[in-house]
Backbone bond lengths (Angstrom), bond angles and torsions (degrees), N, CA, C in turn:
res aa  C-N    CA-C-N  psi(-1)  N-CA   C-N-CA  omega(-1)  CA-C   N-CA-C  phi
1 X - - - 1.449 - - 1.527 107.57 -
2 X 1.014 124.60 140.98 1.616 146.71 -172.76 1.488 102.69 -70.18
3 X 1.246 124.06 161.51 1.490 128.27 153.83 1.539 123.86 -66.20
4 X 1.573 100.18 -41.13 1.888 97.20 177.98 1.421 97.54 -80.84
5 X 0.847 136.85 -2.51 1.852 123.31 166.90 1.308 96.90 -67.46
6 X 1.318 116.40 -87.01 1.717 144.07 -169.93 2.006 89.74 -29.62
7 X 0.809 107.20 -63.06 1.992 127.40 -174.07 1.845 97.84 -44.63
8 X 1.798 104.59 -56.10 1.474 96.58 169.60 1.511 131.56 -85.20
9 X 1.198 122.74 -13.20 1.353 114.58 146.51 1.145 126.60 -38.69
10 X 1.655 106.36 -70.83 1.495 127.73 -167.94 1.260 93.90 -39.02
11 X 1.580 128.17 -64.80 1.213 144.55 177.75 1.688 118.54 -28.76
12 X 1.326 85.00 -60.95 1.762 78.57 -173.94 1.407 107.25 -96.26
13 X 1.189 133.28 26.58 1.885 134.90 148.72 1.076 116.16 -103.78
14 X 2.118 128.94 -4.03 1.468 114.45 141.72 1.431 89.69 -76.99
15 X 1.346 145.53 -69.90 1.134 133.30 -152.65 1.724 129.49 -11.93
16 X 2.004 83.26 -55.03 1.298 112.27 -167.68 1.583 103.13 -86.77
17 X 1.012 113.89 -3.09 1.571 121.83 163.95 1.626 139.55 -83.54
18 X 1.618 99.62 -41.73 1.202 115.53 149.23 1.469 136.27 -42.54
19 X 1.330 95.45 -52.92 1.542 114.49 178.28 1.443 111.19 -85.93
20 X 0.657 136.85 9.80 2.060 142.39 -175.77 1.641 80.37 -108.13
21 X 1.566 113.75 -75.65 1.533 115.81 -152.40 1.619 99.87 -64.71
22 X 1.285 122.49 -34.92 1.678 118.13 160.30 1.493 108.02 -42.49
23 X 0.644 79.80 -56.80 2.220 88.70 -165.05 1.613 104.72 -54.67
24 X 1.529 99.29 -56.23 1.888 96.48 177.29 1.101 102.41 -72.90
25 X 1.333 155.23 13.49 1.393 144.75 -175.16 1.587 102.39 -106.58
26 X 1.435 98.32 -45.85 1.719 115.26 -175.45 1.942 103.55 -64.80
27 X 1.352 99.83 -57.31 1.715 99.52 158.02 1.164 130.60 -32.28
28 X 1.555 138.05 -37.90 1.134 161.34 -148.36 1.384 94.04 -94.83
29 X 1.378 108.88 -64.58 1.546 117.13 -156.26 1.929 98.48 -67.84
30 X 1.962 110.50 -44.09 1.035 121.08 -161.90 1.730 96.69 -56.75
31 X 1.118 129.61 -52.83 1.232 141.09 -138.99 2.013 98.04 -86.37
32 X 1.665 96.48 -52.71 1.526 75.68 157.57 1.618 143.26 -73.07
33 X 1.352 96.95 -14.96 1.745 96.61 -173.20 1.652 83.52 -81.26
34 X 1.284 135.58 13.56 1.721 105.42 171.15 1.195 101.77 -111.97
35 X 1.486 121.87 -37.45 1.915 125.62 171.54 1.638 98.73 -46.04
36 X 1.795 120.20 -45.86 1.585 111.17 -159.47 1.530 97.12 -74.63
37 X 1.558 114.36 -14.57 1.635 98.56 177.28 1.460 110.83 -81.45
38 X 1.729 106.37 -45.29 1.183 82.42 178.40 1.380 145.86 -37.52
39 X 1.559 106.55 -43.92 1.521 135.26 -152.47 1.619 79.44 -64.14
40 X 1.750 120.39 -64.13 1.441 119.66 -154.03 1.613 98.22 -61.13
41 X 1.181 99.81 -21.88 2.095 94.85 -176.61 1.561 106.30 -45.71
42 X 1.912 93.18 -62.11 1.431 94.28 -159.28 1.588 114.90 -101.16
43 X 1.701 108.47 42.85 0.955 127.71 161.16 1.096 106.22 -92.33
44 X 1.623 119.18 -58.35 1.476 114.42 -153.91 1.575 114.13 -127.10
45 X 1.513 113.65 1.25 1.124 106.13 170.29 1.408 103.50 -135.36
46 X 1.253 139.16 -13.83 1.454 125.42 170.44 1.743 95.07 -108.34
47 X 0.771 107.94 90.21 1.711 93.55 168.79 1.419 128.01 -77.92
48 X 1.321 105.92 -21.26 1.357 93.77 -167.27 1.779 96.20 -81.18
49 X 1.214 106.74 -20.66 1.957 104.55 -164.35 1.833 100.35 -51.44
50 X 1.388 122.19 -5.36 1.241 112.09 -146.79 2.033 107.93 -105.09
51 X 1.783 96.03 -19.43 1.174 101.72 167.27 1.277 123.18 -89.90
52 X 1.595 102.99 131.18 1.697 134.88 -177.45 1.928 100.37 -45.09
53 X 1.118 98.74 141.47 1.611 124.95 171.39 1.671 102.20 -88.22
54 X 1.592 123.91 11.16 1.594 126.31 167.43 1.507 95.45 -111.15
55 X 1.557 116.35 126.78 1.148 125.49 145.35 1.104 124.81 -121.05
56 X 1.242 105.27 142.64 1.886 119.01 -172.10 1.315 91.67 -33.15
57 X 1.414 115.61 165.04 1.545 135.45 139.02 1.754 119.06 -64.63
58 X 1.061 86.18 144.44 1.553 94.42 -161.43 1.694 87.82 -95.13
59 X 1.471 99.41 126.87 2.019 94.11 -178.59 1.551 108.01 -99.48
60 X 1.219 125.91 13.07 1.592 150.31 -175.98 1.600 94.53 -85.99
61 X 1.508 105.00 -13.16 2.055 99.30 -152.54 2.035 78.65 -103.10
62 X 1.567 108.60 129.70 1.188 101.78 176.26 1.433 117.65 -98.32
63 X 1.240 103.67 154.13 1.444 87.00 -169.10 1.263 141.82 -99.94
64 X 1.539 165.58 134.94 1.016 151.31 -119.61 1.238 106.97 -66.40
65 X 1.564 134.19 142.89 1.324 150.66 -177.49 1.727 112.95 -50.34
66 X 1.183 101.41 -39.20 1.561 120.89 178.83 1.487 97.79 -80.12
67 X 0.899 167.53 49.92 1.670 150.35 -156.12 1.672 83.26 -176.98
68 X 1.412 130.44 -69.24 1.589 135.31 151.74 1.411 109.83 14.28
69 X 1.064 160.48 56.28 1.398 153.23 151.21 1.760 118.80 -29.22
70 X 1.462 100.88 -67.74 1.852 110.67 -171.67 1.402 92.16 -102.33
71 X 1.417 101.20 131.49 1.183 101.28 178.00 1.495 117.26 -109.53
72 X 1.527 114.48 28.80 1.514 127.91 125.61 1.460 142.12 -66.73
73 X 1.093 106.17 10.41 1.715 130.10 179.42 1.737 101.02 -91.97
74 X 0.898 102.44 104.35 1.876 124.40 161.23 1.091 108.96 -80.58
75 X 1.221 109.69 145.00 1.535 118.58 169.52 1.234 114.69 -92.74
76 X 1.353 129.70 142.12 1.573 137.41 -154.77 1.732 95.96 -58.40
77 X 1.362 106.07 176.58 1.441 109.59 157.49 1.603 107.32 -103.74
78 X 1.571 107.70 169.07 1.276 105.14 -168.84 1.586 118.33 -61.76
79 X 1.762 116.47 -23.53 1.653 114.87 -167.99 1.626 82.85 -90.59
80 X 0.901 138.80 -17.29 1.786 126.70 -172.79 1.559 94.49 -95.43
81 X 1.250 127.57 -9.70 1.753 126.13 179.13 1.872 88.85 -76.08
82 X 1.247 102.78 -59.14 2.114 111.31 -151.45 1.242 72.95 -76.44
83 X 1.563 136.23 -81.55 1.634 120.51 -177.47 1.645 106.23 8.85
84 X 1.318 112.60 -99.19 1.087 127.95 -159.07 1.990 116.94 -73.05
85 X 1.484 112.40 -10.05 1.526 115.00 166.75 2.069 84.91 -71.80
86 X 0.974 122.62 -66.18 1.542 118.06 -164.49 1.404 122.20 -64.20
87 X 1.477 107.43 -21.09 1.663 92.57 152.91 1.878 126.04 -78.68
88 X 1.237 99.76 -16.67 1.265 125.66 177.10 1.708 111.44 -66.09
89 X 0.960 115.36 -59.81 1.769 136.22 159.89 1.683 106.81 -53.45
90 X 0.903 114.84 -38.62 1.891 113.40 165.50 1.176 119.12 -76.48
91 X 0.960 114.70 -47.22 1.892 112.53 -175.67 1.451 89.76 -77.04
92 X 0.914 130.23 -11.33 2.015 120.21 173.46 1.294 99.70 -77.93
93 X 1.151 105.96 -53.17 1.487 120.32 175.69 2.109 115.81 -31.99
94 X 1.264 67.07 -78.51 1.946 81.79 -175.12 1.866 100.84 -66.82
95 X 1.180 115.11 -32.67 1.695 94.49 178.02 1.273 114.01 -65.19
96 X 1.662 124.74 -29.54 1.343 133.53 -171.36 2.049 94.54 -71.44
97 X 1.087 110.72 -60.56 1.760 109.76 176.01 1.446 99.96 -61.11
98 X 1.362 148.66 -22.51 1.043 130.46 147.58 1.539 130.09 -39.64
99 X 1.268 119.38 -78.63 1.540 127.83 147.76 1.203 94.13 -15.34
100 X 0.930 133.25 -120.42 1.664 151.84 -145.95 1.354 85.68 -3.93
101 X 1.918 109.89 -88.68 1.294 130.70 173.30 1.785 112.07 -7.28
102 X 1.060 104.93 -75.19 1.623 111.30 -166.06 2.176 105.99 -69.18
103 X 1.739 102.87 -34.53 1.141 81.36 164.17 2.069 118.96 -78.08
104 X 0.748 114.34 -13.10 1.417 107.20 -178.04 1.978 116.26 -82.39
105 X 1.443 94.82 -23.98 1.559 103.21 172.37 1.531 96.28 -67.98
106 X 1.269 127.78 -32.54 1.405 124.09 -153.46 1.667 102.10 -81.23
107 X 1.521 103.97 -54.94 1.618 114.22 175.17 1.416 120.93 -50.07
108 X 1.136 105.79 -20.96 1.512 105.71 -174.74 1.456 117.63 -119.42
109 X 1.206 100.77 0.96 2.108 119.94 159.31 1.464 97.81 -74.26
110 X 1.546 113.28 -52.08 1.610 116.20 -169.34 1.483 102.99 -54.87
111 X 1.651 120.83 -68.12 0.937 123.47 176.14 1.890 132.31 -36.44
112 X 0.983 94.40 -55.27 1.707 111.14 159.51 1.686 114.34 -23.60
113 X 2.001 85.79 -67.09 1.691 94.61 -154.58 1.861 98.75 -78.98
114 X 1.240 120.36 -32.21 1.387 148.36 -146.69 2.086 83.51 -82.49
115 X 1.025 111.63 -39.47 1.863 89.99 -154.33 1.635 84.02 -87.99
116 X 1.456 132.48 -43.76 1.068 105.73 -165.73 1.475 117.06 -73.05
117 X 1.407 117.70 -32.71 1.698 110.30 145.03 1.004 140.38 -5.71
118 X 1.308 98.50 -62.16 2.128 117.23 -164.81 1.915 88.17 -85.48
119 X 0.928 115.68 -57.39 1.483 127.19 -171.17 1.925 100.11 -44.91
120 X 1.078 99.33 -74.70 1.732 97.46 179.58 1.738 120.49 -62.56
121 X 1.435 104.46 -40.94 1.661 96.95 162.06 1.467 117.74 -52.82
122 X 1.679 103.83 -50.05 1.647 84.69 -165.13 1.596 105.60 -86.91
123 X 1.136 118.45 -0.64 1.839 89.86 156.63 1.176 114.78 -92.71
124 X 1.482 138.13 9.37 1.339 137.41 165.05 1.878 85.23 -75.73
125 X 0.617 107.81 -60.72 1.640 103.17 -163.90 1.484 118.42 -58.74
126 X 1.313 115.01 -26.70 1.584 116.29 169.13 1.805 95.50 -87.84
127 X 1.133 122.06 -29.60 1.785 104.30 172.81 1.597 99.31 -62.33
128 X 1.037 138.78 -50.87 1.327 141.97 -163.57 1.451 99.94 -74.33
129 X 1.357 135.28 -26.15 1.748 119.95 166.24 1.545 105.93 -82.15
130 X 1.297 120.35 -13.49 1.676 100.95 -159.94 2.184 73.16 -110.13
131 X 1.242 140.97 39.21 1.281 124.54 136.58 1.310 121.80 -112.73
């Protein structure tokens, strides 16, 4: 095998390297700038899209007579029933602004690491077409 063979291989597997790690880098960035829109969508203009189809159990709801095992088990009173539906409705609360939080740290880590990626690959990759 020749040297300009071996020389154009070599050549076109950075070539083909450049442009892959461009592409997954550009992916990276694409995919978070649409999750970070979403998130701001159904932050601030769809709100309702953002609440979960899980709601606590309601501990106010008594439970069937047959289900009863100890029959030292009282049934709550009504301010210790809503008591505990409204701490129940908060921690839904704050895990859902949790999410948000951790997805938006995430979108914008991608973005971060992802543009200067795509940015330095793909001018490695246009230096490598214009030699």
């Amino acid at each position: 095998m020749d040297t300009t063979s071996a020389q154009n291989k070599v050549f076109l597997i950075k070539k083909i390297y450049f442009y892959l790690v461009s592409f997954v880098a550009l992916m990276m960035v694409v995919f978070s700038l649409g999750d970070l829109i979403n998130t701001t969508l159904r932050i601030y203009v769809f709100t309702h899209a953002d609440n979960f189809s899980y709601y606590p159990t309601m501990v106010c709801e008594a439970p069937a007579p047959s289900t009863i095992k100890d029959p030292n088990v009282k049934p709550l009173s009504q301010a210790d029933c809503e008591k505990q539906n409204t701490d129940n409705q908060k921690r839904a609360d704050e895990e859902r602004q949790s999410q948000r939080e951790r997805d938006l740290v995430r979108d914008i880590s991608m973005i971060v690491v992802g543009l200067p990626l795509f940015a330095l690959h793909w001018m490695g990759a246009k230096k490598k077409d214009q030699e």
